[in-house]
N, C-alpha and C positions, 0 to 999 in steps of 0.2 A: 369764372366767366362762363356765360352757356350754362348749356344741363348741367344739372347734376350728374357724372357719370361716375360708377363703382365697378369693381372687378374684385373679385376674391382673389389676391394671388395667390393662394396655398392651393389652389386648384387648378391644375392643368387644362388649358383650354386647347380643341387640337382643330387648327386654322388648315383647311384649302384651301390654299393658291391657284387660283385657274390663270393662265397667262399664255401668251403666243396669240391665235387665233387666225381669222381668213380677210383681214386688212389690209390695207395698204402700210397699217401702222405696228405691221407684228411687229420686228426688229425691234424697236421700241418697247414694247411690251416687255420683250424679253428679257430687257434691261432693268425695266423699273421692277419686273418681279425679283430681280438677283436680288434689287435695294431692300425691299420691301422682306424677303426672307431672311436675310442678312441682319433685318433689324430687329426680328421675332425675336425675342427672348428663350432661351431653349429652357427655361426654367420655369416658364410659364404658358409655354406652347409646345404643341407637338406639331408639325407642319405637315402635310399631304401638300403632293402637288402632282396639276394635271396640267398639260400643255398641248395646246392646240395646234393642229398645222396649219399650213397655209392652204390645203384642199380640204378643211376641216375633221379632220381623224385627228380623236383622243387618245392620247399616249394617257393611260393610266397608271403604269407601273416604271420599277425600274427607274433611271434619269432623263425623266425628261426633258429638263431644264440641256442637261449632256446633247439629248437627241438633239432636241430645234437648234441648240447655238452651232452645231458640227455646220448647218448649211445657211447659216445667217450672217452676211455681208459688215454686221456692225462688230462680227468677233473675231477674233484673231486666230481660232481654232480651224484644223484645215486638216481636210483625209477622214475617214471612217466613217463619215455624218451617214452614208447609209445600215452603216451595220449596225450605229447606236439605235438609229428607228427599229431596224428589225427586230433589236434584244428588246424591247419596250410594246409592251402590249397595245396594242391597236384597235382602236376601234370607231363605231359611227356612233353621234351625240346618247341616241337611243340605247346603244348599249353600253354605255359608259355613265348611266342615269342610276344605275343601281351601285356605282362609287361613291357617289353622290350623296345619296338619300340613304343610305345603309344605317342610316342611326349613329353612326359615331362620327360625327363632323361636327363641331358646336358652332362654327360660322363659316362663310365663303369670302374670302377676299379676292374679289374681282381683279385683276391688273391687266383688262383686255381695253385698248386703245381700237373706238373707230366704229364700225360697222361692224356686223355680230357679233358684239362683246360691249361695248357702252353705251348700245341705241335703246334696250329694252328689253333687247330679244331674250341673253342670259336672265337678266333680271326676272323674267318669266317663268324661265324654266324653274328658277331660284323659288320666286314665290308660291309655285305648285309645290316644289319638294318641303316646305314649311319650313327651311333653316334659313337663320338669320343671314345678312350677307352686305357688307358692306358699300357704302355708297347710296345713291340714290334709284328711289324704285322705277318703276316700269314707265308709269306716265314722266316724269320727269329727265329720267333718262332718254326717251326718248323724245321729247320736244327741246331737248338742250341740245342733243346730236344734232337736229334740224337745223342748221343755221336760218333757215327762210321762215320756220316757224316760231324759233328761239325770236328769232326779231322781230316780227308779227307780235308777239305777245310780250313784249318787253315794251313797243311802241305802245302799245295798250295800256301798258301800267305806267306811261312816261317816263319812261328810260330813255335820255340823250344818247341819239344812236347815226352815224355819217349815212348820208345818203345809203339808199340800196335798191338792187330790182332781183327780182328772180328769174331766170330765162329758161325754160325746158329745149330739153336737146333737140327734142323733133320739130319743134317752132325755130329754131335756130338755124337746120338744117332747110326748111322752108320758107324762112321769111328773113335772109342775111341781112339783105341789106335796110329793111323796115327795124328790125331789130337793134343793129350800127345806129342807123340815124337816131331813134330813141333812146339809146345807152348816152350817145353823144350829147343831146340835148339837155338829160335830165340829169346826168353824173357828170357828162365832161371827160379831161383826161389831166392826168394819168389816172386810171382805174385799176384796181383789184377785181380778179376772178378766181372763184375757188367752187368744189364740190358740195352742193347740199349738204352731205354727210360724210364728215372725213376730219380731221384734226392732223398734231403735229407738223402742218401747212405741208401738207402732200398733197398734191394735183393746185395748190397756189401760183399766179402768172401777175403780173404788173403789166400793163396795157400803158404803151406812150401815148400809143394813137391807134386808127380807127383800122391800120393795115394789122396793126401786132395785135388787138382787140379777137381776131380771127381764129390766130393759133391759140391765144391765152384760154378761149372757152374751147379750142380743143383737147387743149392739155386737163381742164378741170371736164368736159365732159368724158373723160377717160374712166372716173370713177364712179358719174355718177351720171342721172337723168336728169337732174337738174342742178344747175349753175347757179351760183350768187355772184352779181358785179356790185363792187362797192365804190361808190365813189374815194378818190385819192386825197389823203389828209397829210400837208405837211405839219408831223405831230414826234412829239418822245411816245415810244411806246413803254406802256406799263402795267403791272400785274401782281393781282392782290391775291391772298390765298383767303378762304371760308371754310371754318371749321363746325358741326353742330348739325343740330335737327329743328327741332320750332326756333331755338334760342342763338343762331349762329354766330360767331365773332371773325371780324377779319384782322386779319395778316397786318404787319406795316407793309410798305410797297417797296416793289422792286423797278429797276430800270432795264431793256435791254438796250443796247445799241451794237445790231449787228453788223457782221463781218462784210455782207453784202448787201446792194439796195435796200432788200429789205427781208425778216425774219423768215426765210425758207428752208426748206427740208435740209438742205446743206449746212445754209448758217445756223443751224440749231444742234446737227449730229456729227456731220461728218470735219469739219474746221475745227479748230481751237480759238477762232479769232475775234469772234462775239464777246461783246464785255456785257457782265451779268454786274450790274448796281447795288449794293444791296446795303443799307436800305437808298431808297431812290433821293437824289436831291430835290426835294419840293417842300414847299412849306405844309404848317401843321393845318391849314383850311382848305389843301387841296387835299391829303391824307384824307382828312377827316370826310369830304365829300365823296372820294374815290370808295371807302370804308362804306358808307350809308350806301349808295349805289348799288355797292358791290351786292353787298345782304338785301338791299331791297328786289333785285336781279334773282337772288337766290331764294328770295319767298314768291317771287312771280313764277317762278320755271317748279316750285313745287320740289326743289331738291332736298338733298338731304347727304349727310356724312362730310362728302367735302366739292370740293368746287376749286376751280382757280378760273377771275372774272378779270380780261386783257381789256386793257385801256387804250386811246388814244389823247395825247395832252395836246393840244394845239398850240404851235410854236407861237403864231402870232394874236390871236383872240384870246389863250389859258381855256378855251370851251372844254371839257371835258366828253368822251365818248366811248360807251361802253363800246367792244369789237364784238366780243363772245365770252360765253361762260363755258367752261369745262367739266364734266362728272367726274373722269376716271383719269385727272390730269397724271404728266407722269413723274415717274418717282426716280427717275437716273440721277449718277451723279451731277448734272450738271442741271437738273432741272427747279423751274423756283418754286415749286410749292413746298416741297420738303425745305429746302432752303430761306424759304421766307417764313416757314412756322420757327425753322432754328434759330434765326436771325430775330425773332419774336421771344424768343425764352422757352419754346417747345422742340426736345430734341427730336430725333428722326424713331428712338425708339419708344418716347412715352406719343408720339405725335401714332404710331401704329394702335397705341393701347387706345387711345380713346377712339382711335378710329373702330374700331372692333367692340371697345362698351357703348358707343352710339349705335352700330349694328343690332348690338343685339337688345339695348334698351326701344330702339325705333319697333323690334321684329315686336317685342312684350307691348307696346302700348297698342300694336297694330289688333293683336290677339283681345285686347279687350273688349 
């Protein structure tokens, strides 16, 4: 299914892990890079890894992985976290470019959730240094980070998508109540507000009405200058994994049904109590629809390597609604894209290999 992808295993390929970074979504990151190294094969990889902090200094040597989790709320480790930084070579993006580039890196595996690290920005740096690097590149990476642009151009390619507006901070803070009364008219309530640029529903609010409407885009204008309101769907949420470059295939689907209202930063990390579906209860013509969607989403947005495309099912109509597509989804235990390729027939360790032979088959075709 998909490309053609090859790997020589009798030859050592030696993978960087870049992971952590200056998001709201490090903590996260931190995790799905354990998975994602966890899964390397040591017999056919040699791993490097760099880790980012949260005021952007690159730990290049030593444990990084040790330093960031000493001061990260999602780990159970506690005391030291500053003496691990200190034993761990330090440095700003610029000086840590010649780790990088040094010639002996045969790909990059991205695991940076959020704002610089899956909008472009890496991607950039990546495509100057000439090594392959997984996921998708600069232009797609960053119009999929976009949520207001992601959906702009998904509207374009007729992608079924629930209402939306986009609101900039500084019109919000000047025009409240002009702004209220339009959100109200044209969404209604209950509403969704989130960050232009942000994932794992960090800075997300649920808006009853036009009082809670308020706080909700102050809580998403925290991350960002501008604000996505969505109109409110009473729907199953659901989510397909996409694997590939020109030729992609998707996932069977998964179901969440979280622990609270609805799929937030809490109900996703910090609880146990979200139920993960897997595969989802639907029939084989919504599958089959959710599937085409999904890839067709994923050749509009220009991606590449992998994706995971969030659905809404509508409880009373069956309409189907793309929410968003993901570049650099994550890879913890509990997250479904690894989960839905294994639930597919693709374990978490062959699902890294092809991730890395699309990498670097995408970097050879780029070169022609």
């Amino acid at each position: 299914m998909g490309e053609h992808i090859s790997q020589e295993p009798h030859i050592k390929k030696r993978v960087l892990v870049l992971f952590g970074g200056q998001s709201g979504e490090h903590d996260v990151s931190l995790r799905s890079a354990q998975t994602v190294i966890g899964a390397l094969d040591p017999a056919r990889y040699d791993v490097v890894s760099i880790g980012i902090t949260r005021e952007g200094r690159w730990l290049t040597g030593g444990d990084p992985m040790a330093a960031l989790t000493a001061h990260s709320p999602l780990f159970a480790l506690s005391g030291g976290g500053d003496e691990l930084v200190q034993e761990v070579e330090s440095s700003d993006p610029t000086a840590a470019l010649p780790v990088v580039m040094s010639g002996r890196i045969d790909v990059v595996f991205p695991v940076l959730h959020g704002p610089m690290g899956e909008d472009g920005t890496v991607q950039g740096m990546l495509e100057l240094s000439g090594i392959p690097y997984v996921g998708s590149g600069v232009l797609g990476s960053a119009v999929a980070m976009d949520k207001g642009i992601a959906k702009t151009i998904c509207a374009e390619a007729g992608i079924p998508q629930a209402k939306w507006m986009t609101v900039l901070r500084r019109d919000w803070e000047r025009h409240t109540d002009r702004i209220t009364a339009e959100i109200g008219e044209k969404l209604g309530y209950p509403c969704f507000t989130k960050p232009a640029n942000m994932g794992s529903s960090v800075g997300v609010a649920k808006a009853h009405n036009a009082k809670e409407l308020a706080e909700c885009i102050s809580i998403a204008a925290r991350y960002d200058r501008r604000v996505i309101v969505e109109q409110g769907v009473d729907a199953r949420e659901l989510e397909i994994s996409i694997l590939g470059n020109d030729e992609p295939i998707a996932s069977i689907a998964g179901e969440i049904r979280p622990s609270r209202e609805f799929y937030d930063y809490e109900a996703k990390y910090i609880d146990d109590r979200s139920e993960l579906i897997i595969p989802a209860k639907i029939d084989a013509a919504t599958l089959s629809e959710i599937q085409r969607i999904a890839i067709e989403a994923f050749r509009a947005l220009d991606l590449a390597g992998m994706a995971r495309a969030d659905f809404f099912l509508d409880r009373g109509t069956g309409e189907l609604f793309l929410n968003e597509v993901n570049t650099i989804p994550g890879f913890t235990s509990i997250s479904m894209y690894p989960m839905l390729w294994a639930a597919s027939g693709i374990s978490l360790p062959e699902l890294v290999d092809r991730l890395i032979a699309l990498a670097i088959e995408r970097h050879a075709e780029r070169r022609v």
